[in-house]
C-alpha positions as a Markdown table, in Angstrom:
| # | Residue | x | y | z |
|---|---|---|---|---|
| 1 | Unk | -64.6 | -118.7 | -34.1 |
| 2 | Unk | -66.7 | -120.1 | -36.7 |
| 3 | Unk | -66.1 | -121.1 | -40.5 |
| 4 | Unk | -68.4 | -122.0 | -43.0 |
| 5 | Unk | -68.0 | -122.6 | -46.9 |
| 6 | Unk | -66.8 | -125.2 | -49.5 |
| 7 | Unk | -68.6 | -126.8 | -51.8 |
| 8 | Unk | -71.5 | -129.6 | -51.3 |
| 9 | Unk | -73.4 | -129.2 | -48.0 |
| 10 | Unk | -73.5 | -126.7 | -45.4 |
| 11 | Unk | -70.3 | -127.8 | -42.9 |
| 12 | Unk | -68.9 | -125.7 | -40.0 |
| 13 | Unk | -66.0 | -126.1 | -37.7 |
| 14 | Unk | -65.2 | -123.9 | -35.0 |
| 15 | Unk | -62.0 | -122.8 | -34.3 |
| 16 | Unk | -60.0 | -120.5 | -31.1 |
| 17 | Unk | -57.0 | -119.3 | -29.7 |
| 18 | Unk | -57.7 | -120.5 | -26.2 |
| 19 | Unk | -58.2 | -123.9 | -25.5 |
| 20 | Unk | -60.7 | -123.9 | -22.9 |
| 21 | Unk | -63.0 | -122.4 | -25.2 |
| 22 | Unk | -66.6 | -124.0 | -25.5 |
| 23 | Unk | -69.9 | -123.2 | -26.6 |
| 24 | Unk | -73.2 | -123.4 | -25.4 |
| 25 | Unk | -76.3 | -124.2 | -28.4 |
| 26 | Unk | -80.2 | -123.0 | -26.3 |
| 27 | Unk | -82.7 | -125.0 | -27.3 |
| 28 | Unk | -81.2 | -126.7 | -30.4 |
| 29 | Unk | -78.8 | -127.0 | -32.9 |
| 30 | Unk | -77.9 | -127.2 | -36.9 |
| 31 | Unk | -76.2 | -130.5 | -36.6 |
| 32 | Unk | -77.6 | -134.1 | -36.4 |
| 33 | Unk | -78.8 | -134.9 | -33.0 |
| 34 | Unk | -77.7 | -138.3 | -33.6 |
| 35 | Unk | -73.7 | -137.8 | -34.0 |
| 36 | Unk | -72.2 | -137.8 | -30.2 |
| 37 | Unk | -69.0 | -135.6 | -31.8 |
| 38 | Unk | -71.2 | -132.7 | -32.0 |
| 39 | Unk | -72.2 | -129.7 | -30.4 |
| 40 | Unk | -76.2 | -130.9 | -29.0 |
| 41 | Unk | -79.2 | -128.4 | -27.7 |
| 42 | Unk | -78.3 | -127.1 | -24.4 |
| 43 | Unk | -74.9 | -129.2 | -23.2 |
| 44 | Unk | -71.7 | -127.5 | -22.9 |
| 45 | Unk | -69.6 | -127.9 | -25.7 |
| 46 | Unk | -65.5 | -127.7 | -25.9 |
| 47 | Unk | -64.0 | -126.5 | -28.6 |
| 48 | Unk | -60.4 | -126.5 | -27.9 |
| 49 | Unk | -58.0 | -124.9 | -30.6 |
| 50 | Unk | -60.5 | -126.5 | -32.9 |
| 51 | Unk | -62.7 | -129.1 | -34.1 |
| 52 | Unk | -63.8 | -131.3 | -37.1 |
| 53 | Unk | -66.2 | -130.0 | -39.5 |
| 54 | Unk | -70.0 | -130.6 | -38.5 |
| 55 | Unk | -72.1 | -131.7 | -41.3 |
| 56 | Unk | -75.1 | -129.1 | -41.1 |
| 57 | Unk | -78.7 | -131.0 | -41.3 |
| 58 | Unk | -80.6 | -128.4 | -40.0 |
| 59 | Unk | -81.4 | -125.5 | -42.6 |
| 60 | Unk | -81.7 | -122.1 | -41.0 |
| 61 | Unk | -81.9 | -118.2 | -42.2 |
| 62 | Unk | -80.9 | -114.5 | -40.4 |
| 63 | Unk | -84.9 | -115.5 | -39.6 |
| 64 | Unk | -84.5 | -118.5 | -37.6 |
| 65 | Unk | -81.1 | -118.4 | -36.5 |
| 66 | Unk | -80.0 | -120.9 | -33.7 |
| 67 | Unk | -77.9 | -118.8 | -30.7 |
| 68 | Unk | -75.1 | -120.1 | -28.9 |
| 69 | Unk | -72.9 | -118.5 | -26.1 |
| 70 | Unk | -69.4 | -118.5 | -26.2 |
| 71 | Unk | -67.4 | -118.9 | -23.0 |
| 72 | Unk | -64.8 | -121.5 | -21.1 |
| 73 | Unk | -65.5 | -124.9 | -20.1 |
| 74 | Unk | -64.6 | -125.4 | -16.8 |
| 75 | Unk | -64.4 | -128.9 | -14.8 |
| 76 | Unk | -66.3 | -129.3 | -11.7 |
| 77 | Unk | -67.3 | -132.1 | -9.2 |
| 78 | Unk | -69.4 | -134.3 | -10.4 |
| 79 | Unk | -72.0 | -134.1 | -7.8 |
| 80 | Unk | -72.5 | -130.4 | -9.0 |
| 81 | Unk | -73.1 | -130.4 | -12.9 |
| 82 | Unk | -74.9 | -132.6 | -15.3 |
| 83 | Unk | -73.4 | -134.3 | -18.0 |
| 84 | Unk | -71.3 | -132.3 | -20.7 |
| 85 | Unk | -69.8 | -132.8 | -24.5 |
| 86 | Unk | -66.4 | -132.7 | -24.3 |
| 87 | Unk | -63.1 | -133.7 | -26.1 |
| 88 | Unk | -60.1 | -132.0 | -28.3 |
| 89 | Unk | -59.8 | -131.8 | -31.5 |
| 90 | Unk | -62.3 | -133.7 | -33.8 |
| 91 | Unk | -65.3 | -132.5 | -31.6 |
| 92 | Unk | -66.6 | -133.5 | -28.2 |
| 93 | Unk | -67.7 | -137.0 | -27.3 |
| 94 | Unk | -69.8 | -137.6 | -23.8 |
| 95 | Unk | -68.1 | -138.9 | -21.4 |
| 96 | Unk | -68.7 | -139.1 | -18.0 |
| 97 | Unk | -66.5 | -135.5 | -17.4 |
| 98 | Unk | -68.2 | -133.1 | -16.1 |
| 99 | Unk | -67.7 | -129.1 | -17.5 |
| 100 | Unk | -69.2 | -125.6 | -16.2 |
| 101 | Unk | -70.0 | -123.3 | -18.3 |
| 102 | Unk | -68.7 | -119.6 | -18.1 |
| 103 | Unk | -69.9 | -117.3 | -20.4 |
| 104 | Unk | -67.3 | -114.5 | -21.5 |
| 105 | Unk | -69.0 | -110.9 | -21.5 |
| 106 | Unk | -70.6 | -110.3 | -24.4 |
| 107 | Unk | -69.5 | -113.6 | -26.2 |
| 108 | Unk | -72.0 | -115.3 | -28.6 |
| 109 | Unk | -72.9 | -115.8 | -32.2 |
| 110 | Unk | -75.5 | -117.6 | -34.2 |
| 111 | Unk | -76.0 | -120.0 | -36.8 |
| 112 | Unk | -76.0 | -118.5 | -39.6 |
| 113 | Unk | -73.4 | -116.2 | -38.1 |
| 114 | Unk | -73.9 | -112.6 | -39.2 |
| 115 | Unk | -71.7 | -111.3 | -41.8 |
């Protein structure tokens, strides 16, 4: 679900088979906090079938990884979820959709994934 590499800096795109697949960073993540396309600390995130590459500003180690939870974003009424990152390919944009997390068993990773 996640790829990293290529020259220059850090980038990583993820990438899935199902596409109502989204992620869920807790408490922050590698990427710039200022770029609405992608995935912010504690918002749901959809993936889709995949996204753009996400510039990584945030430099981490196996020490300090960042985890996220892997499950399916799910759309709700609005009067019973916050606000959500969402969108197709190209990375999620907020809008004023609303998604519901839900986890898969046992899905998750981190940033730097483990290899």
């Amino acid at each position: 679900m996640l790829a990293v590499g290529g020259p220059g800096p850090d980038k990583i795109r993820f990438k899935s088979n199902d596409s109502k697949t989204a992620i869920w960073y807790i408490g922050g993540t590698p990427f710039d906090h200022r770029d609405p396309t992608a995935p912010q600390p504690d918002k749901v995130f959809s993936v889709g079938k995949k996204t753009k590459e996400f510039e990584v500003v945030r430099s981490l180690t196996r020490e300090n990884r960042l985890h996220f939870k892997c499950g399916e974003a799910v759309p709700v009424a609005a009067k019973r979820a916050s606000r959500a990152i969402v969108g197709g390919y190209g990375g999620g944009t907020t809008t004023g959709s609303t998604l519901k997390f839900k986890a898969w068993k046992g899905g998750g990773n981190g940033t730097p994934p483990d290899f």
